[in-house]
C-alpha positions in Angstrom: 0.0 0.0 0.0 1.2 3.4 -1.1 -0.3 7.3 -0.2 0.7 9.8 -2.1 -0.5 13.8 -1.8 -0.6 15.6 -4.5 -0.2 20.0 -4.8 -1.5 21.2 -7.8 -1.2 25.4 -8.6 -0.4 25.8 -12.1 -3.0 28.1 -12.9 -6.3 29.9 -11.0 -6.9 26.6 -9.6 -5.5 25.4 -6.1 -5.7 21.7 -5.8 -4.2 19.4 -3.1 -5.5 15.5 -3.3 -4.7 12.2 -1.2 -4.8 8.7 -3.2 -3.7 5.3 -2.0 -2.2 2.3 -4.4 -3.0 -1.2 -2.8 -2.0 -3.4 -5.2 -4.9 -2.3 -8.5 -7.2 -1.2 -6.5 -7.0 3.2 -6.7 -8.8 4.9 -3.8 -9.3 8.8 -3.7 -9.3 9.9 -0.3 -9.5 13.5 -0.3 -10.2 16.1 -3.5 -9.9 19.4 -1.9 -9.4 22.5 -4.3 -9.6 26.3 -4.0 -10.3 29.0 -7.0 -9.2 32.3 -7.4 -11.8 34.3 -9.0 -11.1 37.9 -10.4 -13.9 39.9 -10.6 -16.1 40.4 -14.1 -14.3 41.7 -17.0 -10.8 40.8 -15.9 -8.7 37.4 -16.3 -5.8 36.3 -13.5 -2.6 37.9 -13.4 0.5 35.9 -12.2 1.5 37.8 -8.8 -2.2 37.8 -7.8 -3.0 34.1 -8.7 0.4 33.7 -6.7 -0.7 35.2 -3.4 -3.8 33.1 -3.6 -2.1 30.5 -3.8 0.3 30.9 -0.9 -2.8 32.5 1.5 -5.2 29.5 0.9 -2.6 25.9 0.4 -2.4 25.5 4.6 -5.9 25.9 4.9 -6.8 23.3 1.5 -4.0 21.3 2.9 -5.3 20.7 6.3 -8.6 19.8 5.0 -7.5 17.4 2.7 -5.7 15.4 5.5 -8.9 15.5 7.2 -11.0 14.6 4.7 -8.7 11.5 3.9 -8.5 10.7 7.8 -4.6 10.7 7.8 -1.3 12.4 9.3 1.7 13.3 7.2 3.3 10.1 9.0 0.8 8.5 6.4 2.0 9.9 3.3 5.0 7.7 1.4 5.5 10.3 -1.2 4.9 13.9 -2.1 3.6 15.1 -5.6 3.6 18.7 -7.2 3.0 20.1 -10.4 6.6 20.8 -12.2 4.7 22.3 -15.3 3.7 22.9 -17.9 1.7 26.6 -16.4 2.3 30.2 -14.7 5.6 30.7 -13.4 4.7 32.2 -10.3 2.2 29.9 -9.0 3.6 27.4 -9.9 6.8 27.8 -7.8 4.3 28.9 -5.0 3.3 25.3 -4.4 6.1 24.0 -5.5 8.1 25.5 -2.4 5.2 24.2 -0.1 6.0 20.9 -1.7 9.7 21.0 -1.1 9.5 22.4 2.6 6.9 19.4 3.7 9.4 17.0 1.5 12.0 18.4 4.1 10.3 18.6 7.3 8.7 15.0 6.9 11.3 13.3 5.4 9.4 12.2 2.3 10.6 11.4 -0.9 9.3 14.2 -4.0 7.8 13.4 -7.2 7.4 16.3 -9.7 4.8 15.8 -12.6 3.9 16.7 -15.8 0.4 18.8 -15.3 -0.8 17.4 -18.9 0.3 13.9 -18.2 -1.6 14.1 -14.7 -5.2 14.5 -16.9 -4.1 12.2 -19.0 -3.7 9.4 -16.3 -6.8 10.5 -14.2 -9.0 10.4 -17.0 -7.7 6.8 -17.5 -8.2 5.9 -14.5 -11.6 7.4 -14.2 -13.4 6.4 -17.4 -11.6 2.8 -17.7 -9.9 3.8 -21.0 -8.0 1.5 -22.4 -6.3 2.9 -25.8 -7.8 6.2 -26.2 -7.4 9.1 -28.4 -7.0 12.2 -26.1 -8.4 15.4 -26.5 -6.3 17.5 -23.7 -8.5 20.9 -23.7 -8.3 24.0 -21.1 -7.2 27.1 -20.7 -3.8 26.8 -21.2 -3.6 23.8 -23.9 -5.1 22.2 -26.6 -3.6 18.8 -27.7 -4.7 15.5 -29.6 -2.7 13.1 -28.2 -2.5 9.1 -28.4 0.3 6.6 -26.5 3.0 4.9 -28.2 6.4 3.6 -27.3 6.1 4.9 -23.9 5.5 8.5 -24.9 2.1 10.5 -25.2 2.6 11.1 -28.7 1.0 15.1 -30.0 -0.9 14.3 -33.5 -2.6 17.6 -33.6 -2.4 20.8 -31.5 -2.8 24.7 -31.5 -1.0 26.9 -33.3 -1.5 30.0 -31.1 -3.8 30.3 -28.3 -5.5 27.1 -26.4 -9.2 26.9 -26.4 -9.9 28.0 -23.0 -7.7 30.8 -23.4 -9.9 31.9 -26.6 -13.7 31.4 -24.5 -12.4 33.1 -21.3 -11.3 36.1 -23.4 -14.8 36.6 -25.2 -16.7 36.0 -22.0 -14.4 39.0 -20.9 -15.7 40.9 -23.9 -18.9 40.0 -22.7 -18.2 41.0 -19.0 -18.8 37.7 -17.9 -18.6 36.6 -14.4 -15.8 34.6 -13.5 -17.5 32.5 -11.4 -17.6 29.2 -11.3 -15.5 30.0 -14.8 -15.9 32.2 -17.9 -15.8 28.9 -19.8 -18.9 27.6 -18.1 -20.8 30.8 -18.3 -20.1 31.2 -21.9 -21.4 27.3 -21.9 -24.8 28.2 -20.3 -25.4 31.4 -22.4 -24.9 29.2 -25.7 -27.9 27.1 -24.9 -30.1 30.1 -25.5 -28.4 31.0 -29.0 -30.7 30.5 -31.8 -29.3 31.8 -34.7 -25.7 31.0 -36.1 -23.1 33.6 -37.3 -20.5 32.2 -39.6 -17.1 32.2 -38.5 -13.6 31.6 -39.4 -12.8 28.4 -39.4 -8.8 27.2 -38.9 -7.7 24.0 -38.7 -4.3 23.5 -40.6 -3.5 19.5 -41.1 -3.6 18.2 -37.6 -3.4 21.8 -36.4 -6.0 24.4 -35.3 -5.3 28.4 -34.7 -8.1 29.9 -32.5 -7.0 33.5 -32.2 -8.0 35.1 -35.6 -11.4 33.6 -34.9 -11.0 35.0 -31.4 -10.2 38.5 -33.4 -13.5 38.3 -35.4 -15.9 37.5 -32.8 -14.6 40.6 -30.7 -15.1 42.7 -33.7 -18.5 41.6 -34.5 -19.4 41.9 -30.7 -18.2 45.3 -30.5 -19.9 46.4 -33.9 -23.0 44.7 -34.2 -24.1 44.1 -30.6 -25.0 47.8 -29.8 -26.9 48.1 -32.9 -28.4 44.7 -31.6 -28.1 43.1 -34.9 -26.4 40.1 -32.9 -27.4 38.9 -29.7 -24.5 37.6 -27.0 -26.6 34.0 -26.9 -26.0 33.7 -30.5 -22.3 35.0 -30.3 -21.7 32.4 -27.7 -22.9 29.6 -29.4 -22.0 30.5 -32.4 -18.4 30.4 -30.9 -18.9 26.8 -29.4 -20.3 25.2 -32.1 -17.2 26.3 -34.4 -14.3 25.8 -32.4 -15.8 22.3 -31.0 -16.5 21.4 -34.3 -12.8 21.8 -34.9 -12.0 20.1 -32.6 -14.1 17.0 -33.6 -12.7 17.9 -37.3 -8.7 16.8 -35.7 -9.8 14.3 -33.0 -11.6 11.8 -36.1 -8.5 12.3 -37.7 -6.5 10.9 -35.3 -8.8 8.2 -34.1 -8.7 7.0 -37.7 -5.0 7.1 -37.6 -4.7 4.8 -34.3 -7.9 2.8 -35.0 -8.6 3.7 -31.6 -12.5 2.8 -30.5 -12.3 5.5 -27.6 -11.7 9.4 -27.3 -11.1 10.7 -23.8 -11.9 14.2 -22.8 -9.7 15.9 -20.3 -8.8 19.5 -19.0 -11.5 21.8 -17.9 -13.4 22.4 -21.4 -13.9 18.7 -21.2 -16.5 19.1 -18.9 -18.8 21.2 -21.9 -22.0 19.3 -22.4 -22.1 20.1 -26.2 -18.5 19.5 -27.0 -19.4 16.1 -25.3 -22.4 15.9 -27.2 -20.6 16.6 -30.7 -17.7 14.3 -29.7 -20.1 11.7 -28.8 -21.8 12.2 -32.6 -18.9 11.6 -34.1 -18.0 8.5 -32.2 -21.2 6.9 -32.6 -20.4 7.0 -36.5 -17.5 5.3 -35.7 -18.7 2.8 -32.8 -16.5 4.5 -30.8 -17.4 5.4 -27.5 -16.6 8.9 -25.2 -15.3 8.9 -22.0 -15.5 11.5 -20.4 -15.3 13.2 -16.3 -16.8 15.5 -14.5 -15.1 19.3 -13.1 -14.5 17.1 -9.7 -11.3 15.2 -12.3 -11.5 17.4 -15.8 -10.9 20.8 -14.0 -7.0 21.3 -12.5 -6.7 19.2 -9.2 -4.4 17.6 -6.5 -5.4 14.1 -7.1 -4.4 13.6 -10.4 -1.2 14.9 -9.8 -0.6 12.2 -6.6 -2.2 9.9 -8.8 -0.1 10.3 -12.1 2.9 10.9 -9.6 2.0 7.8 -7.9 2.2 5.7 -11.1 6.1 7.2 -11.5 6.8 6.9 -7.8 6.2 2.9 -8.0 8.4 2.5 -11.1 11.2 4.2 -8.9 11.3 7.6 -10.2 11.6 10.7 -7.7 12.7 14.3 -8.1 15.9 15.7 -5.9 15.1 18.7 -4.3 17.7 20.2 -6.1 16.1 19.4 -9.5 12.5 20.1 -7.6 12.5 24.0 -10.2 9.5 24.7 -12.3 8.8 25.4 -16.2 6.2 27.0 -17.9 7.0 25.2 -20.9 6.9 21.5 -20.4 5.4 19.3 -23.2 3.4 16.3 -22.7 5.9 13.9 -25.1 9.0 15.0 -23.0 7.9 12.4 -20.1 8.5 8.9 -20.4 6.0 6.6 -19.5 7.8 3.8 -17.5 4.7 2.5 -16.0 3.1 1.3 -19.2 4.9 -1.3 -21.4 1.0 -1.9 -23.7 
């Protein structure tokens, strides 16, 4: 039996998650996770996300031990996000990380944020040989295994996803909370009426910014004159980008003749990108798997879990190789603990 904690900070979301290995059998003992919302209008700066970080991780900390039941004399290893994300909250946690490493004599594992979706989902949904559709605000990646890598088919050229719905729900003024994303989500179900946009995939590629351009034009244009309506702006928006993104992921399932497609990374969690992904597959008999925002949305858990998986093949981080990166891509990790 092995425990494992797991810090997660890469971004506005503050996650800190217990699991325990024993044997095949995965348990989730605590999911505890913190948000730092900035107020309508306005998207998280570094600094700020930073000191929300560092104010809240005792407090999501502590919780999450009681939630699980435990003591640190419990824990066998300690996981934190190494990157890909933010800089400065990043290191944030990481520093937590490294001081409890210290003070309870644990060993350190630091993880690859993408590969940490990637291995929850897994473990999740049951997925065997999946394509991967890695969607949030900070990437956007098809993906598939081979040879011990998570192998990028397609990805964007600019801007990820989330990146290009959290901006237009700040041209909107939006709230922020529970997510821009989701609001967008919830105003698209009462669009009616579809506005042609651009539409950029490039091979396996996609480029979301110049649509990003167009839509802000057209919003600031034809919404005063209320020739356009924001529920049709929003859903026009979804159905294009998603429909991209359905465009690529086929591709790639073709490629693999892979049966399943599994959606990670907070825009996973979007009914109708589910719903279109789900079309698609049924064409194929092919089937979705998908999570909830408890696993698709940034957590602790995934990164104990995916830092567990390492951890038992004998990997660990020293402390003095314990730095963080903003740019760390998902085929960079070897993946020792699967020889399919």
């Amino acid at each position: 039996m092995v425990v494992a904690i797991g810090f997660e900070g890469s971004a506005n979301k503050l996650g800190v998650g217990i699991i325990r290995h024993e044997g095949d059998q995965v348990d989730i003992l605590a999911n505890v996770r913190d948000t730092y919302i900035t107020p309508p209008g306005e998207g998280f700066l570094p600094r700020e996300t930073a000191e929300h970080h560092r104010e809240c991780i005792l407090a999501v900390t502590k919780q999450a031990f009681k939630d699980a039941n435990m003591t640190p004399d419990d824990i066998d290893v300690i996981c934190f996000t190494k990157g890909p994300g933010m800089g400065a909250p990043l290191t944030s946690v990481a520093v937590v990380a490294r001081t409890l490493s210290l003070l309870w004599k644990k060993p350190l594992v630091g993880v690859n944020h993408c590969i940490g979706h990637i291995e929850m989902g897994r473990q999740v949904t049951k997925a065997k040989h999946p394509v991967v559709l890695y969607v949030s605000g900070g990437n956007t990646q098809v993906i598939a295994y081979s040879q011990n890598r998570y192998r990028i088919f397609g990805e964007t050229l600019d801007i990820a996803i989330g990146n290009c719905l959290d901006r237009f729900a700040r041209v909107l003024n939006l709230s922020n909370d529970p997510s821009p994303g989701y609001n967008i989500e919830q105003m698209a179900k009462k669009g009616t009426k579809f506005i042609p946009l651009p539409y950029v995939v490039k091979g396996m590629d996609m480029s979301f910014s110049g649509i990003l351009s167009h839509i802000e034009l057209l919003a600031k244009e034809q919404l005063p004159k209320g020739e356009v309506t924001r529920e049709d702006l929003c859903y026009s928006l979804q159905e294009t980008l998603f429909a991209m993104l359905v465009e690529v992921t086929e591709r790639a399932m073709a490629h693999v003749e892979s049966t399943e497609v599994l959606l990670v990374g907070g825009v996973g969690c979007n009914i109708r990108l589910q719903e279109m992904m789900g079309d698609m597959a049924a064409q194929r008999d092919a089937a979705v798997c998908a999570m909830d925002d408890s696993f698709c949305i940034d957590n602790g858990i995934m990164i104990a879990h995916a830092g567990m998986l390492a951890y038992k093949t004998g990997f660990t981080t020293p402390l003095e190789e314990s730095t963080c990166t903003q740019r760390f891509r998902t085929d960079e990790v070897y993946i020792a603990w699967r020889d399919d």
